[in-house]
C-alpha positions in Angstrom: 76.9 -10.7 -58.5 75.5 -12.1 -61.7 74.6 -8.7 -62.8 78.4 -7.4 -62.1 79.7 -10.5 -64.1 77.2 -9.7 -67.3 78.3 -5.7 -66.6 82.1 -7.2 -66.8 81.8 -9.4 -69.8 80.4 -6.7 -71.6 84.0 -4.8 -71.7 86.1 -7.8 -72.6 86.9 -7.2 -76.9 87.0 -10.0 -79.2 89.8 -12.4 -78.4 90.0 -10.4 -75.1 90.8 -12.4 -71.3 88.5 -11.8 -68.5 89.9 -12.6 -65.0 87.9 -13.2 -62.4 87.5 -14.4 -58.8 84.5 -15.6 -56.7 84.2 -17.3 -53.7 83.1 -21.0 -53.9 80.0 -22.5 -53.0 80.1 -25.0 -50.5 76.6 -25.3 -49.7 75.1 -25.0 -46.6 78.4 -23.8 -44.9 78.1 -21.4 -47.5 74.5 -20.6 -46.1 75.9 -20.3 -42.5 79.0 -18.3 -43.0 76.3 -15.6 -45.1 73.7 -15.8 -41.4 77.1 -15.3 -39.8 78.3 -12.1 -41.7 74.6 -10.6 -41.1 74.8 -11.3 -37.5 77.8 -10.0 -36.8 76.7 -6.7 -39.0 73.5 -6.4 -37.6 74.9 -6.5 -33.5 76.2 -3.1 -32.1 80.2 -3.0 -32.6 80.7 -3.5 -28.8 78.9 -7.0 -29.2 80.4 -8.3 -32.3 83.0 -10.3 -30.1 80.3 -12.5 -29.7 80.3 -13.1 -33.2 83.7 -12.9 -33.2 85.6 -15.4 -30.8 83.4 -18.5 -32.0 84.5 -17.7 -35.7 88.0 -17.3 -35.0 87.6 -20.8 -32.9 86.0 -21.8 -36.4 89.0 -20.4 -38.7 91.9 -20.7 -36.5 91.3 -23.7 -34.1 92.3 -26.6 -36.8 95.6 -24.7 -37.4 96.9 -23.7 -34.5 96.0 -27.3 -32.8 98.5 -28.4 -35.9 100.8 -26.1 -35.0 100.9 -27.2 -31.2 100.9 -31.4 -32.5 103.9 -30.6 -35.0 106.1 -29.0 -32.1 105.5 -25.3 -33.8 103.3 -23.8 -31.7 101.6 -20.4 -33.2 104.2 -21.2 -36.3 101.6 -20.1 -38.5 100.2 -17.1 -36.6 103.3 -14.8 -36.2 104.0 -16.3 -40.0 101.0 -14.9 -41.2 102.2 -11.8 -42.2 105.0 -12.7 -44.4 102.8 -14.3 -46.6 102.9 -12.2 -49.3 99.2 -13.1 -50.3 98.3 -11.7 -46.9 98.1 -7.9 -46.1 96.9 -8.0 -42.5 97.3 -9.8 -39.3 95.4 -13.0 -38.9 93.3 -11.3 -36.3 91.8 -8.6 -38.5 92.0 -11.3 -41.2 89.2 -12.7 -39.4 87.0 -9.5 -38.4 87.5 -8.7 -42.5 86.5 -12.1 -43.6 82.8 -12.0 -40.5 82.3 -8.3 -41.5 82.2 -8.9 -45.0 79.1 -8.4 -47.1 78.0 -8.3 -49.6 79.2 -12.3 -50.0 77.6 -14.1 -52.8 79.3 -17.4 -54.0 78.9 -19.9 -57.0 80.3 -22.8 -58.2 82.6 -23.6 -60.9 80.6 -25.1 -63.2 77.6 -22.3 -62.8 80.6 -19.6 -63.2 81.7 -22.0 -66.6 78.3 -22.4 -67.5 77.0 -18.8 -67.5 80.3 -17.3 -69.6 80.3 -20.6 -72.0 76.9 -19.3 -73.1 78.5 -15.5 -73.7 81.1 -16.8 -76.2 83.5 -17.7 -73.8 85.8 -20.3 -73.3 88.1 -21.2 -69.9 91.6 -21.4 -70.3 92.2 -21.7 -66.6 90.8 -22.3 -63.4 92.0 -22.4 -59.8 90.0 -23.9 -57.5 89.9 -23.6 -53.3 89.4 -27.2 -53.2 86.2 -27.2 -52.4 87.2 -25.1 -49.4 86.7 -21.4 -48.3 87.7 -19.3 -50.8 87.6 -18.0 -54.0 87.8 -20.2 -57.2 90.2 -18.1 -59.8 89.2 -18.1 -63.9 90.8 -16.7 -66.8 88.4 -17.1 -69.6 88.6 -15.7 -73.3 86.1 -14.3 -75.6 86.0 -16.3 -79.1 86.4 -14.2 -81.9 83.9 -12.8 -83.3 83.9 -14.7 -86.4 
């Protein structure tokens, strides 16, 4: 990953805007979520429900249990498509999101710190809130003199 973000800052001209998006690091759920990915890659595909059913419990338990408490039961689920930002059904959502490797995270400030010392300087960030999910940056190159 580091090496991709040097390869990317390498193209961005003087004055130019680099965006970028990586997922956060959380830590140790961070750690387990990467053992859980290599699991479920490394199990022969008619196993992976194994895998599978716990992490969907993981992902999807807190918001359908909201769902059920608010009197909208499965609200979110058959809404899931709609949302624009979403281009698949929750459920394959989820194999996309176990399956997927590589999956290298960082934080904000080791993402801010490694550009800041490239010439670099943020001019926005979105964060996950500490969550899952990616942290967003636009950052622009200095000019070069």
């Amino acid at each position: 990953m580091w090496k991709a973000l040097e390869n990317a800052e390498k193209l961005v001209s003087s004055r130019g805007k680099l965006f970028i998006a990586i997922y956060n690091d959380q830590g140790r759920a961070s750690r387990l979520w990467l053992r859980v990915k290599k699991t479920y890659n490394q199990l022969p595909p008619g196993l992976r429900w194994m895998v599978l059913i716990p992490s969907f419990a993981r992902l999807w338990g807190p918001t359908m249990l909201r769902d059920l408490v608010s009197g909208r039961p499965f609200s979110t689920w058959r809404n899931y498509k709609n949302d624009r930002s979403r281009g698949m059904s929750p459920w394959y959502d989820v194999i996309d999101w176990v399956g997927g490797l590589p999956f290298e995270v960082a934080s904000p400030e080791a993402i801010f710190d490694f550009y800041r010392t490239k010439g670099f300087q943020l001019l926005r960030l979105k964060t996950c809130g500490g969550g899952h999910g990616c942290n967003e940056f636009v950052l622009a190159r200095e000019s070069a003199g």
